[in-house]
C-alpha positions in Angstrom: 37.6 115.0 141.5 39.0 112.6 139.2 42.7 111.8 138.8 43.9 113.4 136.0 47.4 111.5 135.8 45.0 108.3 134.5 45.4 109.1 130.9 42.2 111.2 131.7 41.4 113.5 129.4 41.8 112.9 126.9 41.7 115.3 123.7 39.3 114.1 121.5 40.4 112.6 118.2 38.9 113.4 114.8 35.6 111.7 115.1 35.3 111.5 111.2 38.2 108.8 111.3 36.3 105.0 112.6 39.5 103.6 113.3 42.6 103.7 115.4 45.4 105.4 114.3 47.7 103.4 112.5 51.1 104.3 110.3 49.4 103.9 107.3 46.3 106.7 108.8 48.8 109.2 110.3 48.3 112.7 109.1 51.1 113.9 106.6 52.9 116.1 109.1 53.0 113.5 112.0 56.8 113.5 113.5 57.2 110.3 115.6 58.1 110.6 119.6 61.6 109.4 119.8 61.1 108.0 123.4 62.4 104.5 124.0 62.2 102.4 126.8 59.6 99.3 127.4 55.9 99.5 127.9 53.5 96.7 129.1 50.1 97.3 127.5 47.2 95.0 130.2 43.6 94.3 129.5 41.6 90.8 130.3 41.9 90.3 126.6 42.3 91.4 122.8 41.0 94.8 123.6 44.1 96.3 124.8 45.7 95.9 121.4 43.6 99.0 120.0 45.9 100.8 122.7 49.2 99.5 121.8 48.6 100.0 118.3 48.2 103.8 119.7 51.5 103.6 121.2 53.0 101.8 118.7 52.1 104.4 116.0 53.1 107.3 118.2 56.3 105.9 119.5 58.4 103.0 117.1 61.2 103.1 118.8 59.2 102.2 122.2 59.6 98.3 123.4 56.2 97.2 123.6 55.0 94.1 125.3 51.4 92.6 125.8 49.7 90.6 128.7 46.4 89.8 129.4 44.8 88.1 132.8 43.1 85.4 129.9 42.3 83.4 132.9 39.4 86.0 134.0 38.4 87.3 130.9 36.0 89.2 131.0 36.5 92.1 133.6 33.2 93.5 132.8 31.0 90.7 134.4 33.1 90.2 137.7 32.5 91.7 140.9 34.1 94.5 142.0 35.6 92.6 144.9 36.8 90.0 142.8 38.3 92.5 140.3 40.0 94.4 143.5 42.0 91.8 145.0 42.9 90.4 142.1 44.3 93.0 139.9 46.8 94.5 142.2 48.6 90.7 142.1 48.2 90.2 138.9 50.3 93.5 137.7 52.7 93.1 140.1 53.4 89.3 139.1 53.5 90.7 135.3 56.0 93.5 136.1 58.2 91.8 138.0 58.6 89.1 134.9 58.5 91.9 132.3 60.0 94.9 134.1 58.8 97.9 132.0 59.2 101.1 132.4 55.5 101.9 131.9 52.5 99.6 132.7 49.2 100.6 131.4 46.3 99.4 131.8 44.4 99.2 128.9 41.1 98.2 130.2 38.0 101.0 131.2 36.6 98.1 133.6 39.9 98.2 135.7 40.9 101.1 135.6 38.4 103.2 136.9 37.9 100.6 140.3 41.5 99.6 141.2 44.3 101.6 139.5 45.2 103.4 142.8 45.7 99.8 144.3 47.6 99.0 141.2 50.1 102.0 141.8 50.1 100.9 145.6 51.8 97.7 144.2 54.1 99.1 141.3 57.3 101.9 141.6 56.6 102.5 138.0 54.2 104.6 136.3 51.0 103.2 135.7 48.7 104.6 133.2 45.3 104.1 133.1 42.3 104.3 130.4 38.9 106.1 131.9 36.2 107.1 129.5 36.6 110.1 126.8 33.7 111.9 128.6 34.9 115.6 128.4 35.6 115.2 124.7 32.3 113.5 123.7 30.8 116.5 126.0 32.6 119.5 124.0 31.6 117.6 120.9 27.7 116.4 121.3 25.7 119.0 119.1 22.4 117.6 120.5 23.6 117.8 124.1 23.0 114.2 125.0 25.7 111.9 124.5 26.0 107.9 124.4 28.5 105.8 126.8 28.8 102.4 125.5 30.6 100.4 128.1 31.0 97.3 130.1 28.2 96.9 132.8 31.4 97.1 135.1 32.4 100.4 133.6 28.7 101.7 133.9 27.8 101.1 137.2 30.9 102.3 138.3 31.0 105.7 140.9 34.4 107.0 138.9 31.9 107.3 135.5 29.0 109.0 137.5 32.3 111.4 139.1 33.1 111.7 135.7 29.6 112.6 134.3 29.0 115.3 137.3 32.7 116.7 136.6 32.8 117.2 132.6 29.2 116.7 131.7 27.5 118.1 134.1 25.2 120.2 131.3 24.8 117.3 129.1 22.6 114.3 129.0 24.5 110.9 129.6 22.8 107.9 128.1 24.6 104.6 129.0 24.8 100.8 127.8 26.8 98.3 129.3 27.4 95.2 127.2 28.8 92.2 127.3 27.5 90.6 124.3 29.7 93.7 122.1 33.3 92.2 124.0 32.6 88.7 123.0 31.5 89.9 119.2 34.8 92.3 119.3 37.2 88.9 120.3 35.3 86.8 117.7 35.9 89.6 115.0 39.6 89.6 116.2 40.1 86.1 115.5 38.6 86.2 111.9 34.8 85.5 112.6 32.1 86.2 109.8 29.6 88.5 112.1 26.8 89.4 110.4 26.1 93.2 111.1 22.9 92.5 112.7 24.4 91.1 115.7 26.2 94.6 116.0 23.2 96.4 115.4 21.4 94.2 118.1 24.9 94.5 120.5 24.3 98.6 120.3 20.6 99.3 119.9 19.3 99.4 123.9 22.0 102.5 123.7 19.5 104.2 121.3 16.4 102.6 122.5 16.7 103.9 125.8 14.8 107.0 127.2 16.8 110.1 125.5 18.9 108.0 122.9 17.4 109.0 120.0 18.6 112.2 120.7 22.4 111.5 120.8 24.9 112.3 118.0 28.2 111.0 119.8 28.8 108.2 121.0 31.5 107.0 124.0 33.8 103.3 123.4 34.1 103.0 126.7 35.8 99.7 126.8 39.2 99.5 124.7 37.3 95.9 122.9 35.0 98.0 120.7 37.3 100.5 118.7 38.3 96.8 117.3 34.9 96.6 115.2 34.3 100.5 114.9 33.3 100.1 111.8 30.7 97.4 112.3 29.2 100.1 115.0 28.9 102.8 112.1 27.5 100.6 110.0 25.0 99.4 112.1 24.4 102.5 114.0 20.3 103.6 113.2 21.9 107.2 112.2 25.2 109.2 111.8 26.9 109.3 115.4 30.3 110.2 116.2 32.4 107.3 118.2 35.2 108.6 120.1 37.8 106.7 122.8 40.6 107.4 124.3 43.2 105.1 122.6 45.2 108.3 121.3 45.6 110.5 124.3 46.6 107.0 126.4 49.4 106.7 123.6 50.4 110.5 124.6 50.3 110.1 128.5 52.5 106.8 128.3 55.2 109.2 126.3 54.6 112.1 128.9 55.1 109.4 131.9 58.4 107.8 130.5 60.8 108.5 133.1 64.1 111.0 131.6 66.6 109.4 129.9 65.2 106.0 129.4 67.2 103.5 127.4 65.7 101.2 124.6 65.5 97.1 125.7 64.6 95.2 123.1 62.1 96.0 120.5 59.2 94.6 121.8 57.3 91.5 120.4 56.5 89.0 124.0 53.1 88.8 124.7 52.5 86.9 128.8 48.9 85.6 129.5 47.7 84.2 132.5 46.5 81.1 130.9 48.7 78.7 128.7 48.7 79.8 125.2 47.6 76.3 123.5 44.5 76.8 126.3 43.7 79.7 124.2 44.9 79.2 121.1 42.6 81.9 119.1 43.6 84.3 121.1 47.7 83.7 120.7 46.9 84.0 117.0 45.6 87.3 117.2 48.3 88.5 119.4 51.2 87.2 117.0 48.9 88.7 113.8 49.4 92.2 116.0 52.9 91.9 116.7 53.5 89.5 119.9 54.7 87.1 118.0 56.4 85.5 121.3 52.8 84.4 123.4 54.1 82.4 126.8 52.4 81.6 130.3 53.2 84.3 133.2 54.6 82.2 136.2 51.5 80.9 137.5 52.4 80.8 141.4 51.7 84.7 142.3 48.2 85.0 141.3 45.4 83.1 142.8 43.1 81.8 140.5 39.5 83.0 141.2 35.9 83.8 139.8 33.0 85.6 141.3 31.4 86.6 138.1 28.8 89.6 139.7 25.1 89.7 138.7 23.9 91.9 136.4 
């Protein structure tokens, strides 16, 4: 069974809205958490940024920091045994410069292959971002639902274990792309895309055996809620695109420990690579609100690739 303390599961989000939630999309009645205290939001790259604008909408008066192991981006073409040893070092090298109260990982790739060797390595919660199956299950009209994911998160046992656990009635058709990161990144930055190259990114998902039956449609990787709306667009009919940004936003409140203090208001975003190395991605981080983009100390995390075939 599943872990449900991983930001799991994950109650689904209004699947008419095809973006995050943001303060200027919050519903009329929304009253703020008042929860301080200071959160470290991970992925590999930009993608994690669709989370901490979740937690930044659902708690201002959280401090909330950014990193991103830019040296090994991206997760979803690495081995597992690569991804495995490394992560555990890189989150621990990361906390012990930022020392957060809460360290989530905002990335569907590692989450669901090494965040109980993560928590080995931490004494602070750790959060984790697994695939809104259950909700995409209760929604699906059709019964057959889309998972659009790394090719990481898709070969992965946790997302079969998550199939047979909250879709077990439902037909699962999955796509795991690399191509859709890379477009998400270069729509971060500012890139002119046309929307075939998201129509190309997505359409194996509806090509395949059964995917012309789904209606709803899984972001499995926190990238693609960046370019949600190039995905409608380009989508060969009306689906429904749910993640899991929002109900990560709500377990890194619900994990805060009591009685947390506020320190600082946020801002410092840490890479694994120097900034001026990548220089697109320091932009997009300060246009987010990391304005302060440095190096993590180098010297605790080895420096590898073993890119996996696909």
């Amino acid at each position: 069974m599943p872990n449900g303390n991983a930001a799991l599961f994950l109650t689904h989000r209004n699947v008419n809205r095809f973006r995050s939630m943001s303060a200027d999309s919050l519903p009329p009645n929304f009253v703020p958490s008042p929860a301080r205290g200071r959160v470290l939001v991970f992925d590999s790259g930009m993608g994690g940024l669709t989370v901490a604008e979740e937690i930044r909408a659902l708690g201002p008066a959280l401090g909330i920091h950014y990193s991103a192991d830019s040296t090994f981006f991206p997760y979803g073409d690495k081995s597992d045994e690569a991804l495995r040893a490394r992560l555990p070092t890189v989150a621990k090298a990361l906390c012990d410069r930022v020392k957060p109260d809460v360290f989530v990982i905002a990335c569907n790739t590692a989450s669901t292959l090494a965040l109980p060797e993560v928590r080995a390595v931490l004494d602070i919660p750790v959060v984790g971002t697994v695939p809104a199956i259950k909700p995409a299950a209760q929604l699906t009209q059709t019964g057959t639902v889309g998972l659009l994911a790394t090719p990481g998160t898709v070969r992965r046992a946790y997302t079969a274990e998550l199939i047979s656990t909250f879709a077990r009635d439902i037909d699962v058709v999955m796509h795991g792309s690399i191509e859709l990161v890379k477009l998400a990144e270069a729509h971060a930055r500012g890139e002119d895309l046309p929307i075939e190259a998201f129509q190309a990114a997505q359409a194996p998902l509806f090509e395949a055996p059964g995917g012309d039956r789904i209606d709803t449609v899984v972001l499995a990787c926190t990238h693609f809620p960046l370019v949600r709306a190039q995905l409608v667009a380009s989508a060969p009919r009306p689906v429904s695109y749910v993640d899991s940004g929002a109900a990560i936003a709500r377990q890194t409140i619900r994990v805060l420990p009591p009685e947390t203090e506020a320190r600082g208001i946020g801002g410092h975003a840490w890479l694994t690579s120097s900034p001026e190395d990548v220089p697109d991605l320091a932009l997009v981080l300060r246009r987010y609100g990391f304005p302060n983009v440095q190096r993590v100390p180098e010297a605790p995390i080895e420096i590898t690739s073993a890119p996996t075939e696909l």
